[in-house]
C-alpha positions in Angstrom: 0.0 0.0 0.0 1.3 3.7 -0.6 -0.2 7.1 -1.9 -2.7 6.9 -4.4 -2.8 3.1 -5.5 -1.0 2.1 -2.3 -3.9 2.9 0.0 -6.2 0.8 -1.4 -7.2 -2.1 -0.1 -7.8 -5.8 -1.2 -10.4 -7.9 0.6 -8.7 -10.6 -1.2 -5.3 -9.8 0.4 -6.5 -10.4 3.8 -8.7 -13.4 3.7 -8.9 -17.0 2.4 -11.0 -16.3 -1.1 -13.5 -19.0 -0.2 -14.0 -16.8 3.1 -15.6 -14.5 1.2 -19.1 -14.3 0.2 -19.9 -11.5 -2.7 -22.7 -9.6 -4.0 -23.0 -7.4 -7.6 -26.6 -5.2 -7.5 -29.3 -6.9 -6.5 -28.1 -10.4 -7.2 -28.2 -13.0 -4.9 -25.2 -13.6 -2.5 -22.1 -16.4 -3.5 -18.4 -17.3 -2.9 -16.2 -15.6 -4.5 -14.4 -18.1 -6.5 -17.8 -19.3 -7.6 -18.9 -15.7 -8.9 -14.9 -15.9 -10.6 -16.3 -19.0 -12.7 -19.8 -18.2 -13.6 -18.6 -14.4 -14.4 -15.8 -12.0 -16.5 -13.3 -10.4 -14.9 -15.1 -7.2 -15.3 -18.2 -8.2 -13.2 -15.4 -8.9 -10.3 -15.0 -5.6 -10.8 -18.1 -4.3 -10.6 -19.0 -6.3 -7.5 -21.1 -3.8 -4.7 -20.8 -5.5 -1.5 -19.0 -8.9 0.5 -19.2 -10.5 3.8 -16.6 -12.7 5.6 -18.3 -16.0 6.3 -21.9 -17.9 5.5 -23.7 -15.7 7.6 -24.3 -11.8 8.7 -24.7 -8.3 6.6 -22.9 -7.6 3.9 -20.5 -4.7 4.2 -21.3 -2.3 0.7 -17.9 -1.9 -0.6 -15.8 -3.5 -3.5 -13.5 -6.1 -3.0 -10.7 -3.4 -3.8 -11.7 0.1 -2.1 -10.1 2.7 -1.2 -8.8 3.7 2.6 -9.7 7.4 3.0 -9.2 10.0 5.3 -12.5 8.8 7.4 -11.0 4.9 7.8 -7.6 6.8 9.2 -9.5 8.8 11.7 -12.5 5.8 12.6 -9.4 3.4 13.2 -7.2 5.1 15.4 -10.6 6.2 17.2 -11.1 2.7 17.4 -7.9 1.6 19.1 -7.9 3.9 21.4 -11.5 4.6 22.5 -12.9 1.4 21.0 -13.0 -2.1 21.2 -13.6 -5.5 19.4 -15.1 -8.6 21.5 -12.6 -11.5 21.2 -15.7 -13.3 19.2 -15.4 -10.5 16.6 -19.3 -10.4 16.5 -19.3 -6.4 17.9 -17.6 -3.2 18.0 -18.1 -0.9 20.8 -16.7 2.8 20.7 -16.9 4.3 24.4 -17.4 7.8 24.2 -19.7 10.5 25.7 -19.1 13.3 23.1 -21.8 13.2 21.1 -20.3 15.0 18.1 -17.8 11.8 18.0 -20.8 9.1 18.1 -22.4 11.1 15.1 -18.9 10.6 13.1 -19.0 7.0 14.3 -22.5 6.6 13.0 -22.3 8.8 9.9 -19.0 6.9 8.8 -20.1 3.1 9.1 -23.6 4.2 7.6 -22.0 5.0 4.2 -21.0 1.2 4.0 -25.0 -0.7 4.9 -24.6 -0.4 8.5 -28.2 0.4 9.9 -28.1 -0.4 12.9 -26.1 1.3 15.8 -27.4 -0.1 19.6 -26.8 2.8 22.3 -25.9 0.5 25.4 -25.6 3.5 27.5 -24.6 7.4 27.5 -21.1 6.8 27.0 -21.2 3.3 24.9 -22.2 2.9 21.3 -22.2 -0.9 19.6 -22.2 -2.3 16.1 -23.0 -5.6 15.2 -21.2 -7.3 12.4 -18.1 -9.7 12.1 -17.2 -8.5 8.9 -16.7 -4.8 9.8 -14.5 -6.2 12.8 -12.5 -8.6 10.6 -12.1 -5.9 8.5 -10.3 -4.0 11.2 -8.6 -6.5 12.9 -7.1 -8.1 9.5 -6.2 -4.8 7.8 -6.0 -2.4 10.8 -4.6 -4.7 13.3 -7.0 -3.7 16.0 -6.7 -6.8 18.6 -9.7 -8.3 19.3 -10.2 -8.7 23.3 -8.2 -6.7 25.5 -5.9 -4.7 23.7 -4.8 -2.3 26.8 -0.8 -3.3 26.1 -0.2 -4.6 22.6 -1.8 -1.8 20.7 0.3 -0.7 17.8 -0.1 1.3 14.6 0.5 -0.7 11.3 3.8 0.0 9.8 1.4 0.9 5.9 -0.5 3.7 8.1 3.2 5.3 9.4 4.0 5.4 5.8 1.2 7.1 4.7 1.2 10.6 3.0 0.6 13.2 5.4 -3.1 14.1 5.0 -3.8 10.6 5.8 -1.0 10.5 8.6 -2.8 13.7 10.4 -6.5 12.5 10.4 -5.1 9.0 12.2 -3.9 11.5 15.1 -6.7 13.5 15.4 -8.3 9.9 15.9 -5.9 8.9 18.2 -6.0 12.0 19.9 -9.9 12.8 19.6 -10.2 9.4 21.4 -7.5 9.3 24.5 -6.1 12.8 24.1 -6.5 16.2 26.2 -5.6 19.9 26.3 -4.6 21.7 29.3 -4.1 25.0 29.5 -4.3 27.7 32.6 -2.4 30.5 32.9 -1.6 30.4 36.8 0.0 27.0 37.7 1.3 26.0 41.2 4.1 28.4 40.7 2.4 31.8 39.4 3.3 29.9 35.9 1.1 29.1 32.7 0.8 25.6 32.0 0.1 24.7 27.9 0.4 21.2 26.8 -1.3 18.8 24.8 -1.7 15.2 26.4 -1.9 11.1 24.8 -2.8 8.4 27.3 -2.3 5.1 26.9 -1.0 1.8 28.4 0.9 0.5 25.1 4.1 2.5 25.4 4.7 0.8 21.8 1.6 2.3 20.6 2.6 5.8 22.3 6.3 5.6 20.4 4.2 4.6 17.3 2.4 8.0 17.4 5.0 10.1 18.8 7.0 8.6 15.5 4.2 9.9 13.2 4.0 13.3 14.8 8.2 14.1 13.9 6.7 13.5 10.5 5.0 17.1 11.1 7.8 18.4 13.1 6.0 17.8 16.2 8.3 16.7 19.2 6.8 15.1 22.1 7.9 13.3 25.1 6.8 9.9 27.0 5.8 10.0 30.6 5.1 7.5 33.3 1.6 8.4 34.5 2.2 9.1 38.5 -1.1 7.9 39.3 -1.1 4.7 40.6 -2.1 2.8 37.7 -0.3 1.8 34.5 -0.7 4.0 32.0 1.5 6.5 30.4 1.3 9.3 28.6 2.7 11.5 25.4 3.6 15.0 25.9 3.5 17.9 23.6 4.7 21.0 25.3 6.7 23.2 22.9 4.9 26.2 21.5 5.9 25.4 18.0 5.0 21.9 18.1 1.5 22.9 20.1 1.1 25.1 17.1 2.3 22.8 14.6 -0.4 20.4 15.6 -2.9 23.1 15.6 -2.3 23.8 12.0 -2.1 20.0 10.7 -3.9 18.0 13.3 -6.6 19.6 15.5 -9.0 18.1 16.6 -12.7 16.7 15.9 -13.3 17.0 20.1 -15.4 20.3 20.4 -14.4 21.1 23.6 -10.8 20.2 23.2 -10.9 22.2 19.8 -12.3 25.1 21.3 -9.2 24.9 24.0 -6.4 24.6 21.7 -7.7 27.4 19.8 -7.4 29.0 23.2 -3.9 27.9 23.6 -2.3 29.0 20.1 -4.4 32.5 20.8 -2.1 33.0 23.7 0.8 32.7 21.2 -0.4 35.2 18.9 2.9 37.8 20.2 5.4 35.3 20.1 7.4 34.5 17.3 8.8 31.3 16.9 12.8 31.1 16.2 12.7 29.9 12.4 10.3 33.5 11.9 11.9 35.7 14.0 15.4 34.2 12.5 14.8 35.2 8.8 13.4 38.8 9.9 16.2 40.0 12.6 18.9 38.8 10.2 17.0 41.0 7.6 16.6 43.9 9.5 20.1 44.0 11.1 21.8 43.7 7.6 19.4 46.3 6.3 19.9 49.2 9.2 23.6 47.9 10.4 24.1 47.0 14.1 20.9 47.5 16.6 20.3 47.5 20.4 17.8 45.3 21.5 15.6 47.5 22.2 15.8 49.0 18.5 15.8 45.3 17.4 12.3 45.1 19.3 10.6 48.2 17.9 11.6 47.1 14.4 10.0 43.7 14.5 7.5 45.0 16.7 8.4 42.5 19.6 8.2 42.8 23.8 12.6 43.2 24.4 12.5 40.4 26.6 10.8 38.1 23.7 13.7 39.6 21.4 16.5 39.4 24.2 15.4 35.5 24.7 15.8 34.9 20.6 18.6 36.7 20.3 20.0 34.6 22.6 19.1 31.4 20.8 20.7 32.5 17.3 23.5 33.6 19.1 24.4 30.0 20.2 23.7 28.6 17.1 26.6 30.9 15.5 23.6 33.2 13.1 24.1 36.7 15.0 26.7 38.1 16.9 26.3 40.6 20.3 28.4 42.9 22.0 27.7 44.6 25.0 28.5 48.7 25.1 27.9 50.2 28.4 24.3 48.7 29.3 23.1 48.2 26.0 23.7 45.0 23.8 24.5 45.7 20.2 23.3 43.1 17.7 25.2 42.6 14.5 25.8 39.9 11.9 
């Protein structure tokens, strides 16, 4: 599998042909090799809808279909909010948002899936083996408990990135979190954006997926006493990296990280504020910080702290006259 042509999927590369039960229109149901003898290739082709098995509802999709941008977000929803019974008859998503349980619905109704039981407020079931075979085959969703040996399959890391950022916005949609508050314990602001989760593989799996945005994050032993851990994004850039590629489905956590990367709106990040002070110190010759600041229109501190930053990395040079620091290239 790969962009275009790679992410499409094969029925016929995942199970046992004489697993599979087909259907073209309104015909009557038969095994796939069987419909292989009686019609052409091109009616293979043309086939509307299978099943996995002798018995239950057909899923209405081609044998070869592709995997969009809604099977990306529904599966990583699904592994980490979800769950499949180990008798892969139903799929539960667990979940009291009900924006999210509208996606759920909306997304497996496309496919002939009529029938969605509501267990309780936070609990939302499906009932059909081939959907879960589907996901547990291709996805590699574990059937069971799946608390420790959740992991991302290696075709969906490789995916192009549009793909790639819907699968994190499941991932983080289901088992994620935004915190923000501007006074923490210290008279500090606290900004971060959180992924919980048991399977540290899984967690090294995502945090793998986010570099691929330039997002770094960081792996953390949960200190409540239970056995989960969680995935930390904490630098502005990253926060606001995921902002513009991620986001989230979540309406409350969307409305918070829109709260978080409003708070950023005076700060420029070192790649910006790198390309204009370099620019504006070779125009007008050397500048005190403070000059500096009024030309990029920037608190002193903010430009003090960047200046800082290039200077280590060998970009600018400073000198200090008297009280003031000169900045020059």
């Amino acid at each position: 599998m790969g962009d275009g042509e790679r992410m499409k999927v094969n029925i016929t590369d995942f199970f046992d042909e004489n697993e599979i039960f087909v259907k073209r229109g309104r015909m009557q149901g038969i095994r796939l090799p069987v419909f292989r003898r009686i019609y052409s290739k091109q009616a293979v082709e043309e086939i509307t809808a299978f099943r996995i098995g002798r018995f239950g509802k057909y899923l209405q999709l081609p044998l070869s279909f592709k995997v969009d941008e809604e099977w990306f977000y529904i599966s990583e929803l699904l592994r980490t909010d979800g769950h499949i019974t180990k008798k892969l008859d139903v799929i539960k998503l667990t979940n009291v948002t009900d924006e999210l349980k509208e996606r759920f619905k909306s997304i497996f109704s496309k496919y002939g899936i009529g029938y969605f039981r509501e267990v309780a407020l936070d609990r939302i079931q499906i009932h059909n083996k081939t959907l879960a075979l589907l996901f547990v085959r291709v996805f590699q969703i574990p059937p069971g408990n799946k608390t420790f040996i959740c992991r991302m399959p290696k075709w969906m890391k490789e995916a192009n990135l549009g793909l790639l950022a819907c699968a994190l916005r499941g991932a983080f949609d289901g088992d994620g979190c935004v915190q923000f508050s501007t006074r923490g314990n210290q008279g500090g602001e606290t900004r971060r954006l959180r992924l919980y989760g048991a399977s540290t593989g899984y967690l090294e799996d995502i945090q793998n997926c986010l570099l691929r945005f330039g997002i770094d994050s960081k792996m953390y032993k949960d200190p409540r006493e239970n056995k989960t851990y969680f995935l930390q994004v904490s630098r502005r850039d990253s926060i606001v990296r995921f902002a513009n590629h991620i986001g989230f489905l979540h309406p409350k956590r969307k409305m918070m990280l829109e709260k978080v990367v409003s708070s950023y709106r005076n700060y420029y990040f070192l790649a910006d504020f790198e390309k204009i002070a370099i620019k504006v110190v070779k125009k007008k010759g050397p500048l005190t910080i403070n000059q500096l600041a009024k030309e990029v229109k920037r608190k002193d501190s903010t430009v003090c702290e960047q200046v800082t930053k290039l200077e280590r990395q060998g970009k600018i040079r400073t000198k200090r006259v008297g009280v003031k620091r000169l900045v020059f290239i």
